[in-house]
C-alpha positions as CSV (number, residue, x, y, z in Angstrom):
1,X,90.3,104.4,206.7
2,X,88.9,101.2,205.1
3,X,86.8,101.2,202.2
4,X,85.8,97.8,201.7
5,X,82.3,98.5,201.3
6,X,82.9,101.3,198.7
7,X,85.3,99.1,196.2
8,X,83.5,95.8,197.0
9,X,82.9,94.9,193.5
10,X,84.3,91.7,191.5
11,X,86.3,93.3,189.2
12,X,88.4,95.1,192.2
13,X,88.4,91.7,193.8
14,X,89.8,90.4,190.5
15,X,92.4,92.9,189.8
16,X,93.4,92.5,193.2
17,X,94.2,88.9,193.2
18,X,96.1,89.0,189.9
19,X,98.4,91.5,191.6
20,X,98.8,89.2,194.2
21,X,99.5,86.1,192.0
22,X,102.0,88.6,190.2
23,X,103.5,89.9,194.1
24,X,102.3,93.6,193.3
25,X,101.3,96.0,194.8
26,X,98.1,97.6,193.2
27,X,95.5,100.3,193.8
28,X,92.5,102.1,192.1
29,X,93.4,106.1,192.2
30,X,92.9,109.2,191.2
31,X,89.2,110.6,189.8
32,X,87.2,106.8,190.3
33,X,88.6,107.5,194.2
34,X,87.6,110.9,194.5
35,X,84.3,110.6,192.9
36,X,83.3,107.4,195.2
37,X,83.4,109.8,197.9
38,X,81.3,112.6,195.8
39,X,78.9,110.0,195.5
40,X,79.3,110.3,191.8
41,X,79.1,107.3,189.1
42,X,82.5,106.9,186.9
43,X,83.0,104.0,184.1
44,X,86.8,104.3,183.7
45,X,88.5,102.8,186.1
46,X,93.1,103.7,187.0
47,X,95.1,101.4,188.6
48,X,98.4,102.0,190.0
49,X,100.6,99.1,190.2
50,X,104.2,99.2,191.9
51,X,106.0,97.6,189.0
52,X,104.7,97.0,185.6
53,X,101.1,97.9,184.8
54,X,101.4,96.9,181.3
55,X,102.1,93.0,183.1
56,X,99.1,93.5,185.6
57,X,96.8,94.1,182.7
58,X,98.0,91.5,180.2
59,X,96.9,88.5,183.2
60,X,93.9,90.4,184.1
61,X,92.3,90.6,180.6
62,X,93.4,86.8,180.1
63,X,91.8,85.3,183.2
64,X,88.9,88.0,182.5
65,X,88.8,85.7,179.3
66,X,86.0,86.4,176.5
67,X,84.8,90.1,176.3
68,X,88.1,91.8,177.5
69,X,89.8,93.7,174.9
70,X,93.4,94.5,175.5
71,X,95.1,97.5,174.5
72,X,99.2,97.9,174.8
73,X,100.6,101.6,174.9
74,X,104.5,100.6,175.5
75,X,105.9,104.1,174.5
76,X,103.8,105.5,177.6
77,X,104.0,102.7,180.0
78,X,100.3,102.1,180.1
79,X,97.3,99.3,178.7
80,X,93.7,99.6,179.1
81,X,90.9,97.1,178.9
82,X,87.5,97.5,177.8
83,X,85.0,95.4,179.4
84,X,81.2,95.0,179.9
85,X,81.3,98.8,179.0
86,X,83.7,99.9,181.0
87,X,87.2,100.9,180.6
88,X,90.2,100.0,183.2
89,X,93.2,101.6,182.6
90,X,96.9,100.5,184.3
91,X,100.1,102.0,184.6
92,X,103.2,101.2,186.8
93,X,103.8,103.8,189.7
94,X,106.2,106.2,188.1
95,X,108.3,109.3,188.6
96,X,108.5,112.3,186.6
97,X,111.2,115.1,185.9
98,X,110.8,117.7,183.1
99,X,112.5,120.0,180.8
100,X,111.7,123.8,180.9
101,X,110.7,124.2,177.7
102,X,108.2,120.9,177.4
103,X,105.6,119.3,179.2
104,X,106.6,115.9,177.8
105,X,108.0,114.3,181.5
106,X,111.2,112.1,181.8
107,X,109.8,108.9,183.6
108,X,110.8,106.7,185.8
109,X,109.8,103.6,187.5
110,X,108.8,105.0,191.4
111,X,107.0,104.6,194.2
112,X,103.2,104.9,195.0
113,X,104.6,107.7,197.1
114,X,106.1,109.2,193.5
115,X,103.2,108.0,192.0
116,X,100.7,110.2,193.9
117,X,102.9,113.1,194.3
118,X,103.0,113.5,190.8
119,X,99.6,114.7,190.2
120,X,97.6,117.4,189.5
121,X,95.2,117.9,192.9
122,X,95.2,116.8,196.3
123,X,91.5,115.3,195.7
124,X,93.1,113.2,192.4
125,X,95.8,112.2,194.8
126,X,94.4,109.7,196.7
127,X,94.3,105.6,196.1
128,X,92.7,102.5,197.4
129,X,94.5,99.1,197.7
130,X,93.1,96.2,195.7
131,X,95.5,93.6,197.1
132,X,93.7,91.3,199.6
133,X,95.7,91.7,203.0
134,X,95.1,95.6,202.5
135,X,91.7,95.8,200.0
136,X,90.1,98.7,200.9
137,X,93.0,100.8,202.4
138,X,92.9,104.6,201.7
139,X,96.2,105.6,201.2
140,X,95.4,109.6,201.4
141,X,99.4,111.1,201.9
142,X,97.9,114.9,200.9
143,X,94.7,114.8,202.9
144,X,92.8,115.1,199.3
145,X,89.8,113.9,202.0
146,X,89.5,116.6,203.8
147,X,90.0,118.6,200.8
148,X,87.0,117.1,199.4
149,X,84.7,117.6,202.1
150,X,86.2,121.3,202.5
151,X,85.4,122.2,199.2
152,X,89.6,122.9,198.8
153,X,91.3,123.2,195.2
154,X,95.4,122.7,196.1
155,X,98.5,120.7,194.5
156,X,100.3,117.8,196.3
157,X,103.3,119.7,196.4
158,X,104.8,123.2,195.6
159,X,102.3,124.8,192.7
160,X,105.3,126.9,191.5
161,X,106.8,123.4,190.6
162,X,103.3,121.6,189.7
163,X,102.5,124.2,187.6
164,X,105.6,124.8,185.9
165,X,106.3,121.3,185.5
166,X,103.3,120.5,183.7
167,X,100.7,123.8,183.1
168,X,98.0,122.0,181.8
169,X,97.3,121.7,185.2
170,X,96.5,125.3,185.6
171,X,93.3,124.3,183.4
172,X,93.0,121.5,185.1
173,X,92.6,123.2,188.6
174,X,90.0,125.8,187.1
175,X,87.9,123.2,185.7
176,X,87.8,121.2,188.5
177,X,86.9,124.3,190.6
178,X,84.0,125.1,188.3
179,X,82.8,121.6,188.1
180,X,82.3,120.9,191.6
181,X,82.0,124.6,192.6
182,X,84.8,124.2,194.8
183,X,87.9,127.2,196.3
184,X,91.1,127.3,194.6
185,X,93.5,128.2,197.9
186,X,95.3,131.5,197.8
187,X,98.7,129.8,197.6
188,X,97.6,127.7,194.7
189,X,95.4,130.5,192.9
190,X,99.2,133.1,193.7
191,X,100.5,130.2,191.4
192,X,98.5,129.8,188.9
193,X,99.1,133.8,188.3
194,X,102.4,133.5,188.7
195,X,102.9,130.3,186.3
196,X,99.8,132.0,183.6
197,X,102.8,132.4,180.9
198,X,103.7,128.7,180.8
199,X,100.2,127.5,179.2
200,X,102.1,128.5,175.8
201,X,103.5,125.6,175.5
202,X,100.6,123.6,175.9
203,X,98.7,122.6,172.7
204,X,95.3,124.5,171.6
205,X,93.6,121.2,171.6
206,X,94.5,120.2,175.5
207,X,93.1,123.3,176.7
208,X,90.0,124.1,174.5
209,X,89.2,120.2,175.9
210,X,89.6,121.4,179.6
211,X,87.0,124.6,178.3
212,X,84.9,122.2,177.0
213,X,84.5,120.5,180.6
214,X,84.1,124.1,182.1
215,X,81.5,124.6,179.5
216,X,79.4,121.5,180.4
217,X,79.7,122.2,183.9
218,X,76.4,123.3,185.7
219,X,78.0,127.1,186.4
220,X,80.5,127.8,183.7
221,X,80.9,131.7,184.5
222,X,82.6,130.3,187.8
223,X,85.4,129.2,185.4
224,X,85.5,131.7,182.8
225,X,85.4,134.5,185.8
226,X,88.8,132.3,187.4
227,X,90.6,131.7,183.9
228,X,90.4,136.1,183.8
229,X,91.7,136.8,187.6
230,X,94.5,134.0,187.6
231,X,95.5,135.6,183.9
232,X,94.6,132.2,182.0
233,X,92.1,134.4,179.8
234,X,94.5,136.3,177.8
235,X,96.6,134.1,177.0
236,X,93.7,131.8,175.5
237,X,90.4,134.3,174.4
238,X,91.9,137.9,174.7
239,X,88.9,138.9,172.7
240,X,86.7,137.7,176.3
241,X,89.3,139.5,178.2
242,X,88.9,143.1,176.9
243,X,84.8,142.6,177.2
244,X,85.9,143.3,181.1
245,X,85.7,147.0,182.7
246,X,83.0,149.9,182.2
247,X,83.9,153.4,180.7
248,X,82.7,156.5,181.6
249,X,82.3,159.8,179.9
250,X,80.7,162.7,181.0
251,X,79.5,160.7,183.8
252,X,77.8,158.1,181.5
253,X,78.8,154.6,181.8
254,X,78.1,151.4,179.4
255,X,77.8,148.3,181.5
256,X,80.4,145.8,182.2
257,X,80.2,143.6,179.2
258,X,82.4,140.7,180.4
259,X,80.0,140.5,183.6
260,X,76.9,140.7,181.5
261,X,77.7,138.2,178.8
262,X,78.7,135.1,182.2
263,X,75.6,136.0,183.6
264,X,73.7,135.3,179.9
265,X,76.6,132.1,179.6
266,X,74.3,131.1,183.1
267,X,70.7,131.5,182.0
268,X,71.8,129.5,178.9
269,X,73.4,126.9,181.0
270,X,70.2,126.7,182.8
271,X,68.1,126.0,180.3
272,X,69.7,123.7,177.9
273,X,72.5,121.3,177.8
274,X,74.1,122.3,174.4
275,X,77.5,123.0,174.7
276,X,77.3,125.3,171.5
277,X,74.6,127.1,172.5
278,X,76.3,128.2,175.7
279,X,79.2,128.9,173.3
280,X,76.8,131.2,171.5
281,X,76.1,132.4,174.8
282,X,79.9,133.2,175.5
283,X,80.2,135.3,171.6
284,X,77.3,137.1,171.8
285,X,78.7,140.3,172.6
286,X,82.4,139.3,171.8
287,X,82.9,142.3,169.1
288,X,81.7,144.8,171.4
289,X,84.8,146.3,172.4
290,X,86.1,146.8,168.8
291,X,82.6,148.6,167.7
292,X,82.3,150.8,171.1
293,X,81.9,154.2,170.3
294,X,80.8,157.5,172.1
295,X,77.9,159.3,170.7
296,X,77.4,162.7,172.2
297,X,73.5,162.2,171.5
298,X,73.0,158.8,172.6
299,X,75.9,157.9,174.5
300,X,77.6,154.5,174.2
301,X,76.9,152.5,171.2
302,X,77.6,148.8,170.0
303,X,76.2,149.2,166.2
304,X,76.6,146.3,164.3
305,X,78.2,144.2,166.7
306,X,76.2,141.1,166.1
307,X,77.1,140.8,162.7
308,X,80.9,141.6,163.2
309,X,81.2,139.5,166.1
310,X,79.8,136.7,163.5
311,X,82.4,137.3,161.3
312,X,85.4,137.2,163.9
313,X,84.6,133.6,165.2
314,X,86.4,131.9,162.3
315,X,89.3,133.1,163.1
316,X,88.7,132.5,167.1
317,X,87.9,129.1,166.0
318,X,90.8,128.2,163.9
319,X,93.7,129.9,166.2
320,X,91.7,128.0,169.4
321,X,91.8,124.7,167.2
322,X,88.0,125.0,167.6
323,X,85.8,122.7,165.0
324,X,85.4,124.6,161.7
325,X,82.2,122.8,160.1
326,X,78.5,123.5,161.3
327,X,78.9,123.9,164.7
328,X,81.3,127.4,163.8
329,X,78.6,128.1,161.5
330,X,75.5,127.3,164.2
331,X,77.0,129.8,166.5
332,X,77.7,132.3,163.7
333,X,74.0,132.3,163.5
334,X,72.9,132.6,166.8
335,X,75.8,135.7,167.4
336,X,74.4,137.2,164.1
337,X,70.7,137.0,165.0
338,X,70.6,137.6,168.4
339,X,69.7,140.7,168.2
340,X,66.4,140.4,165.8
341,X,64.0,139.0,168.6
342,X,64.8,141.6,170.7
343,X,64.1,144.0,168.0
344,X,61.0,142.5,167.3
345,X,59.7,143.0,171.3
346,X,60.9,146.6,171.1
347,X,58.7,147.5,168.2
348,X,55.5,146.2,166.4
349,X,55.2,142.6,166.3
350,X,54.6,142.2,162.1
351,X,53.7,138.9,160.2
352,X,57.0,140.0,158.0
353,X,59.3,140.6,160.1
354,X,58.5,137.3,162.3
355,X,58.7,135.4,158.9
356,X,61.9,136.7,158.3
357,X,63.3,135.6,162.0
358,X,61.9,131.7,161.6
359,X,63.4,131.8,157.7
360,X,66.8,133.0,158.7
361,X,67.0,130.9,161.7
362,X,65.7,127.9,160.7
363,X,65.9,124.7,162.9
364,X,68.0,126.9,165.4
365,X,64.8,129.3,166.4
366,X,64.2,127.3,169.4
367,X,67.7,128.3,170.5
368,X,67.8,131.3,169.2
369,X,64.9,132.4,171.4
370,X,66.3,130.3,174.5
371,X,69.9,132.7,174.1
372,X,67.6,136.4,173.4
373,X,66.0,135.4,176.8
374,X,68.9,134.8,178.6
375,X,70.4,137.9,177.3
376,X,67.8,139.9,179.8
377,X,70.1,140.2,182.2
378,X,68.5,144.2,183.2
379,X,68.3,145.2,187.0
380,X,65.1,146.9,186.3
381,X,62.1,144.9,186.5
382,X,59.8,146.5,185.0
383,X,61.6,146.0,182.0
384,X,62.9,142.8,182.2
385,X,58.5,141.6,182.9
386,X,57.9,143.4,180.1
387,X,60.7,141.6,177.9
388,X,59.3,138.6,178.6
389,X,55.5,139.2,178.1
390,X,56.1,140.8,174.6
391,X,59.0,138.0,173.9
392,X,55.7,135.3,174.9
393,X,53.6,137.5,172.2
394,X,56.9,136.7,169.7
395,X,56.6,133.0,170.2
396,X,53.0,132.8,169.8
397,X,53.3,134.8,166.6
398,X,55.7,132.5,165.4
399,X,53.6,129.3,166.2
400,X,50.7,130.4,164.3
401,X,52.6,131.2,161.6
402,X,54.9,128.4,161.2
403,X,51.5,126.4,161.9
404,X,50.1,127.9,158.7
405,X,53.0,128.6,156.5
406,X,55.3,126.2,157.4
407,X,58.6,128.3,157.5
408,X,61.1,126.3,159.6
409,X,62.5,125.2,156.4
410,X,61.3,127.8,154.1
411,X,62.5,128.3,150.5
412,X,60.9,130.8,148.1
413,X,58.5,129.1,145.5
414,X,61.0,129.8,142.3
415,X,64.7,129.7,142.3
416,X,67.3,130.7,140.6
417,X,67.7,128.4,137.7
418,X,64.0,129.3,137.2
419,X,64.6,132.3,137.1
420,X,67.6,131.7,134.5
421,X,65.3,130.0,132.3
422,X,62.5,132.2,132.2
423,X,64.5,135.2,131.3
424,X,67.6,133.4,129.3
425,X,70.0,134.3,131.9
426,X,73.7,132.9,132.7
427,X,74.2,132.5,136.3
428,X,75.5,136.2,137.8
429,X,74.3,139.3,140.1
430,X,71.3,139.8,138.0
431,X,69.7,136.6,138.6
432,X,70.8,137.1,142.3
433,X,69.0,140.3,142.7
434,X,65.7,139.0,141.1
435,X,65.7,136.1,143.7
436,X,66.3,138.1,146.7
437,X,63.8,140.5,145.8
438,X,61.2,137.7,145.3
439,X,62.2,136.2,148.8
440,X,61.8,139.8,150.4
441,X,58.2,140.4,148.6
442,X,57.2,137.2,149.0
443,X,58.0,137.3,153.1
444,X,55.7,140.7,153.1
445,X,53.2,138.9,151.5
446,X,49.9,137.2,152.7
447,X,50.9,133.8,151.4
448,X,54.9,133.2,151.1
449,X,54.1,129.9,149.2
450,X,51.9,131.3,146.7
451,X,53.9,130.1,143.3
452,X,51.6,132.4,141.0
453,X,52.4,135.3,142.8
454,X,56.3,134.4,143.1
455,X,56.4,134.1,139.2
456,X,54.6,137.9,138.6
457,X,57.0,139.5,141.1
458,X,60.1,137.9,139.3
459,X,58.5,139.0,136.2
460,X,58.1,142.5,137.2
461,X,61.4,142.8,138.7
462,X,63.1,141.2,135.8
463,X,61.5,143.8,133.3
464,X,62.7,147.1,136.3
465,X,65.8,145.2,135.2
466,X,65.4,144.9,131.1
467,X,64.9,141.6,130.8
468,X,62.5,139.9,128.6
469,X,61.2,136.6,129.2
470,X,61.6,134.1,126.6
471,X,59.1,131.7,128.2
472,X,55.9,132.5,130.1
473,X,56.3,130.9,133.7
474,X,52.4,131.5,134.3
């Protein structure tokens, strides 16, 4: 097959004739090849050269002249340019041997035949010649093509070995399965199970990358759901992995909490592009299995387990190599408060208790109310229409009131070095108990900015307390 028309761009035409001036051999491959026929637009750019890539690239970016930035990676055989915006990357066709107990390859010049073999997917496996006499050649040894167009996730070669040899590429075939909704082939999926052990050796950052892909991907359940049956999932979230099953006692049931929490991981991913918020999504309900209990009046019960799932992502976060700044600490929220909106739709809709909810979650309510939403995940109706209608009442409660009291970034009118001053205090529990007393009355109040009325409750609460004031704050 010729693909002339595909690759017909100057900077293929270029590369090309510099590998001929040079009497290489040279091709475009891997993800650039595979997404040309997807129809989808890609910025970096590989190129497989038989022989030195690192040679191919230094006369490219010198007869590409002004705007071409070089970069040289001897220890791995490989130099990329960055130009106009894009990236090109080029490395000599190479073969690769491993060790058992690393990932890190033993290379060695090779073949384009090597070359291609080597890699993760039949539908990554396929190249394009640059070279004039051949430019536009598909050189497809693995039929990745009609992988492609039959929606087929399989290895070049043996899995056992492709898997073994490198296991990153057991992420690698889940994401890419999730990303373009494709079907991992039973002899490649029996691998993956077989070969499960292996991700040890691979680093927390490689693979929480490849979840990050999985995560931005239109349907991430799809990869979540594989990463459990290939038995991927415990080795990397076991917390996700005991969410799975339903328990029954005297013929009462809980549902499935590993099913219910993909399907709320969907409705998020369907309404907002934030990564963290789908994380949110995947945590909700992660401490549920350690706070299930059997209550002979009610039945199953999850008590508490927003707030102690909040307090088991740092942990999750560090061992996973996750970020631990504000984006732990935006999803500690969302897990914490998830469960307040729906409160508020079960019972009466109160100024205070809406107050509260926009003061606690801040600049995050938006979200907040986008994950409570997709946490409706009932098969009755009935209920789920009337979720929705009183969660509409919710939001229109909270626009009028953040309309007229401004609350988004809420703080009470007097804090606590006020407080310390009016009463003579030294910073300690006392003055903490005064504040959070005022912030409570002041959130039950008509007016939550009133300063007058801030400064009688901190009076009153300071004398319940035995505190004089040695200043009047009136």
């Amino acid at each position: 097959m010729n693909l002339t028309d595909k690759i017909d761009r100057k900077i293929f035409r270029h590369v090309g004739s510099v590998a001929d001036a040079l009497c290489r051999e040279c091709y475009v491959v891997g993800g650039y090849v595979r997404d040309l026929f997807l129809d989808r637009g890609s910025k970096d750019i590989d190129f497989v050269s038989v022989g030195s890539g690192i040679e191919v690239a230094q006369a490219v970016a010198a007869t590409l002249g002004r705007g071409a930035h070089l970069s040289v990676f001897r220890n791995f055989g490989t130099a990329s340019i960055h130009y106009r915006g894009e990236e090109f990357e080029f490395v000599g066709a190479r073969r690769e041997s491993y060790r058992r107990d690393s990932r890190k390859p033993i290379v060695e010049d090779g073949t384009l035949t090597d070359d291609l073999s080597r890699r993760d997917l039949t539908i990554n496996a396929m190249a394009i010649s640059v070279n004039k006499e051949t430019f536009g050649n598909l050189v497809d040894m693995f039929n990745g093509l009609d992988d492609l167009r039959r929606g087929l996730i399989r290895t070049p070669l043996d899995p056992d070995i492709t898997f073994s040899d490198d296991p990153l590429r057991m992420m690698r075939a889940v994401r890419f399965a999730t990303q373009l909704q494709f079907t991992i082939v039973p002899e490649t999926f029996e691998a993956i199970k077989r070969n499960a052990y292996r991700l040890e050796i691979i680093s927390r950052e490689r693979v929480v990358d490849e979840l990050m892909k999985i995560m931005k991907s239109p349907r991430p359940s799809l990869g979540w759901r594989l990463l459990s049956e290939t038995g991927l999932l415990p080795l990397i979230l076991p917390e996700l992995e005991a969410m799975r099953g339903v328990q029954v006692v005297k013929g009462r049931g809980h549902k499935d909490n590993f099913d219910h929490t993909l399907q709320v991981l969907d409705n998020v991913a369907a309404a907002s592009d934030n990564v963290w918020l789908r994380w949110a999504a995947l945590f909700h309900d992660i401490a549920k299995p350690v706070t299930k209990r059997w209550d002979e009046a009610v039945g199953w019960t999850f008590h508490n387990h927003n707030y102690i799932g909040a307090k088991m992502l740092p942990k999750i976060f560090r061992r996973m190599k996750m970020p631990m700044d504000d984006k732990l600490k935006y999803v500690q929220q969302l897990v914490e408060l998830h469960m307040r909106p729906i409160a508020l739709v079960e019972d009466t809709v109160t100024d205070s208790a809406v107050r509260r909810l926009l003061v606690d979650a801040g600049d995050n309510i938006d979200d907040l109310m986008i994950l409570c939403r997709a946490d409706i995940t009932s098969k009755n109706k009935d209920k789920v229409t009337r979720h929705l209608e009183n969660f509409a009442h919710v939001k229109e409660k909270m626009s009028e009131l953040e309309e007229r009291d401004r609350l988004r970034c809420w703080q009470p009118p007097i804090d606590g070095n006020f407080i310390m001053a009016t009463f003579g205090l030294k910073q300690g529990r006392e003055v903490g108990l005064i504040k959070e007393y005022v912030r409570e009355a002041m959130l039950s109040s008509d007016d939550p900015n009133d300063r007058q009325l801030a400064c009688r409750i901190m009076l009153e609460r300071g004398a319940e307390l035995g505190f004089t004031p040695v200043i009047n704050p009136v």
